[in-house]
C-alpha positions in Angstrom: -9.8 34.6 -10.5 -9.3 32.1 -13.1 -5.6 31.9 -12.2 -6.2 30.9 -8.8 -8.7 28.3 -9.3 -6.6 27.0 -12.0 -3.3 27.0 -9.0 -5.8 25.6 -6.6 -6.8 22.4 -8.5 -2.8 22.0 -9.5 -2.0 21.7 -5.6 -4.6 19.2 -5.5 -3.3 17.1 -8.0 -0.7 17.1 -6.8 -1.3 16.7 -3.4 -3.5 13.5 -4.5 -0.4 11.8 -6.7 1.7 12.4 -3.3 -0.9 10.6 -1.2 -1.1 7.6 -3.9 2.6 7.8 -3.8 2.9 7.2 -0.1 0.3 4.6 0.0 2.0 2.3 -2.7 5.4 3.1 -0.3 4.0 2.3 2.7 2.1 -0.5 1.4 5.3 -2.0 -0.4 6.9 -1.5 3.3 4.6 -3.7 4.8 4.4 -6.0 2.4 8.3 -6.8 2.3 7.8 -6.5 6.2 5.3 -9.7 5.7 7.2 -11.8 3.9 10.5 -11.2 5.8 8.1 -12.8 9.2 6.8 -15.8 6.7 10.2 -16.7 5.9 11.6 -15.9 9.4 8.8 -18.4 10.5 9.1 -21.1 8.1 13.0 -21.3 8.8 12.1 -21.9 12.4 9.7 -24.6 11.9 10.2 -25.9 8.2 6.9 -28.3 9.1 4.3 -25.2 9.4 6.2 -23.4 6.4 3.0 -23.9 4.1 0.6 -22.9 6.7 2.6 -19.4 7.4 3.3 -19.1 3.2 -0.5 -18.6 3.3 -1.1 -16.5 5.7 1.4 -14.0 4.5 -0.2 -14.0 1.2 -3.6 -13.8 2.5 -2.2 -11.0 4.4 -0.6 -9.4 1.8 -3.3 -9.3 -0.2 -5.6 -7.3 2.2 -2.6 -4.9 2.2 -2.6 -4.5 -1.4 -6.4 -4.1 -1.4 -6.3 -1.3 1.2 -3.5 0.8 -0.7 -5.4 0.0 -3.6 -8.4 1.8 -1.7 -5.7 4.9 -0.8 -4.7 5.0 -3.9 -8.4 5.4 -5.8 -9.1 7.9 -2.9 -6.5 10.2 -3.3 -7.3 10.3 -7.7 -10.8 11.0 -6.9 -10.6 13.7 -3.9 -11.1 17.1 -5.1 
């Protein structure tokens, strides 16, 4: 009895660090996915390349904050 409860809260563990895992790969995805448009952009008019700099960082940051939120899920789901 022990020994099972014991191998059931292992699988979640581990299960939770593989969640956080893919959230920080996913969100790393999208955020190199972000700033290969800005740059893309800015190249194609160099006159708005400010304007789409801070967008993609804006837009990067809501990224980060919603694997952020992934990655505090998945360490507090039991």
């Amino acid at each position: 009895m022990i020994l099972q409860a014991v191998a059931g809260a292992a699988l979640g563990k581990v299960g939770a660090a593989i969640g956080a895992g893919v959230a920080a790969i996913a969100a790393a995805i999208g955020i190199g996915k972000i700033g290969k448009a800005a740059l893309e952009a800015g190249a194609r008019q160099p006159e708005q390349a400010g304007h789409y700099r801070m967008t993609a960082i804006i837009t990067a940051t809501l990224v980060e904050g919603a694997c952020f939120f992934a990655m505090v899920v998945c360490w507090f789901a039991k």
